[in-house]
C-alpha positions in Angstrom: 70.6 -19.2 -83.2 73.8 -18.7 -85.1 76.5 -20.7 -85.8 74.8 -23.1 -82.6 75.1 -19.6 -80.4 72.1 -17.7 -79.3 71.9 -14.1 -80.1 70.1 -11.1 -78.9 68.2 -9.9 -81.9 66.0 -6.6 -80.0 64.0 -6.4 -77.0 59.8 -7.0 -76.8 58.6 -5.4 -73.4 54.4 -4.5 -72.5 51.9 -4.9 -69.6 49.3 -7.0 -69.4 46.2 -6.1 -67.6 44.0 -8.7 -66.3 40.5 -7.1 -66.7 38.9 -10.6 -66.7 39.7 -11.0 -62.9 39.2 -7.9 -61.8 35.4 -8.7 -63.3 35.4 -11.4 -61.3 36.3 -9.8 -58.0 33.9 -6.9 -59.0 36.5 -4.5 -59.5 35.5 -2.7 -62.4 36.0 0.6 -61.1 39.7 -0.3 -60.1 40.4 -1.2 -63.6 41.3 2.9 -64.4 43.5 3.7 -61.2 45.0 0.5 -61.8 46.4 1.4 -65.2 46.4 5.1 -63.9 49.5 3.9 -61.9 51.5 3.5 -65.1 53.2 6.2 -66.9 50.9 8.6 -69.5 51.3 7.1 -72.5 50.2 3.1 -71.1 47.7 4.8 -69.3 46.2 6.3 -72.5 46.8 3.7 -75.2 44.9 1.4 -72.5 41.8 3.6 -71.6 41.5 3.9 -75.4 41.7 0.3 -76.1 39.1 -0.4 -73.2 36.7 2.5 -74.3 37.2 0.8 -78.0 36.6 -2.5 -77.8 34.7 -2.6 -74.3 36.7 -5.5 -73.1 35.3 -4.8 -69.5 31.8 -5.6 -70.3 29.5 -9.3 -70.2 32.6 -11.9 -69.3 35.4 -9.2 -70.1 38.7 -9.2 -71.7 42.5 -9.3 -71.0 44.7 -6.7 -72.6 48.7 -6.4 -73.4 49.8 -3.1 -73.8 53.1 -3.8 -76.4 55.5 -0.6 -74.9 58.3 -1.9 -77.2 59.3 -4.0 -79.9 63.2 -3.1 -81.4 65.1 -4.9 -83.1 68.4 -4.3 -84.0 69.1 -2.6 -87.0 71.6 -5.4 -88.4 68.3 -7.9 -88.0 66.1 -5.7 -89.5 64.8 -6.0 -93.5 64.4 -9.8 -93.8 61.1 -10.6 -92.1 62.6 -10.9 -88.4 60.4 -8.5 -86.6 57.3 -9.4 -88.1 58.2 -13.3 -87.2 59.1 -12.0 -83.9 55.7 -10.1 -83.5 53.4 -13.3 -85.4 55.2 -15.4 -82.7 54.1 -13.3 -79.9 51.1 -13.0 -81.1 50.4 -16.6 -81.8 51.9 -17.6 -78.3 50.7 -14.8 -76.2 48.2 -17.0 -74.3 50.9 -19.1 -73.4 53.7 -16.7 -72.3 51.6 -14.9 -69.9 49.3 -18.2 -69.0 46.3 -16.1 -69.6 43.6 -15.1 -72.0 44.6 -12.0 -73.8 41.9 -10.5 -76.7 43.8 -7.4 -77.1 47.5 -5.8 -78.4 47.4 -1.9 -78.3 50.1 -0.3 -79.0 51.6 2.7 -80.3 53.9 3.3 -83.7 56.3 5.3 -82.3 59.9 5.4 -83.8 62.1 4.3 -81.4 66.3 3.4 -80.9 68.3 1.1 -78.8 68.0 3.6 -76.1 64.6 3.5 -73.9 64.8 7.4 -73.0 64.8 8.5 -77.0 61.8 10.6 -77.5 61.3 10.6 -81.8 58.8 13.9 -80.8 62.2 15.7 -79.7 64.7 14.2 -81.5 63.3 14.2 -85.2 61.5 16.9 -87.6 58.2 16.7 -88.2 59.0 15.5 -91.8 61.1 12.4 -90.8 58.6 11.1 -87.9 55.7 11.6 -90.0 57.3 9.4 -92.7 58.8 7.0 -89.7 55.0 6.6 -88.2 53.6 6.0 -91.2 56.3 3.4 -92.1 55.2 1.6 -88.8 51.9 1.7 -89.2 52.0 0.3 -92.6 54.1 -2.4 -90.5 51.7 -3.4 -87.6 48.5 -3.1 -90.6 50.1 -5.5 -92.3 49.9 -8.0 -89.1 46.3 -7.1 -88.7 46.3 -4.4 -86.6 44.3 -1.3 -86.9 43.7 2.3 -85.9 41.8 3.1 -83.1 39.0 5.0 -83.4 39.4 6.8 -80.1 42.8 7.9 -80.8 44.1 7.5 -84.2 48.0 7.4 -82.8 47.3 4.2 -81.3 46.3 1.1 -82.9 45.1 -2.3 -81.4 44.8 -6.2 -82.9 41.9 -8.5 -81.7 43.6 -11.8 -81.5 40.3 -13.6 -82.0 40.5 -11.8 -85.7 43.9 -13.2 -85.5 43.0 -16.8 -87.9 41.2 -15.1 -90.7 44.1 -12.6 -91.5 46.3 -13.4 -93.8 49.8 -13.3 -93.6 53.2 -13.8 -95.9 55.7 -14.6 -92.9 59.3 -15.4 -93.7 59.8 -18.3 -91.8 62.4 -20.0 -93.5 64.9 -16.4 -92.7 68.2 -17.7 -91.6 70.9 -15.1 -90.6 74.5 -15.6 -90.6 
């Protein structure tokens, strides 16, 4: 809020994937046409983090693909997006009324615009140093690279307690 008005500050969008009840239901083998329906890159980010943290197997666990998190350049450099992210993190279980174990995502630069490609639209040079920028970002919130893929990187939200984090909470923007 500012000045008593709410205010659009960026955009958080992902999928979640409810692997526990397809367990349930014995529907294992749905599990990769069901992501399969998504575009290339959620299908990918989430095959890896199922063949990474085998979150199908015993009881099983839910995953949230994080497509997008942007916010606003004129938000950006004062803690926002990382108290935007620990929220989401912290609330997850309670914004989608389910257990999730599982954030992948990947660092990708991206804009305002949800059709920007960073592979096209930058050099080499400048996404390399973007990525790396971003990935520094989401490390410092706990997540890390995946093994599978080293693009992508994922959080276990059961590891979530014993990281520790600076967050400023107290940011107020005018």
């Amino acid at each position: 809020m500012v000045n008593g008005k709410e205010i659009i500050i960026g955009e958080l969008k992902g999928h979640f994937f409810d692997l526990v009840q397809l367990g349930k239901e014995k529907k294992i083998n749905n599990m990769i046409s069901l992501i399969y329906q998504y575009d290339e890159e959620t299908f990918d980010i989430c095959n890896c983090l199922i063949k990474e943290t085998a979150c199908f197997k015993k009881e099983g666990a839910n995953i949230y693909h994080l497509d997008r998190l942007f916010i606003y350049p004129q938000y950006r450099g004062g803690g926002v997006g990382r108290y935007v992210l620990d929220t989401f993190e912290k609330n997850i279980n309670l914004f989608l009324q389910n257990n999730v174990r599982y954030i992948g995502l990947f660092p990708d630069p991206i804009t305002d615009d949800p059709e920007y490609d960073s592979m096209e639209s930058m050099s080499k040079e400048e996404r390399d140093i973007a990525v790396k920028h971003l990935k520094n970002f989401y490390s410092s919130l706990g997540f890390v690279e995946m093994k599978a893929n080293t693009d992508y990187m994922y959080l276990d939200l059961n590891k979530l307690n014993t990281y520790k984090r600076q967050l400023p909470y107290n940011v107020i923007y005018q």
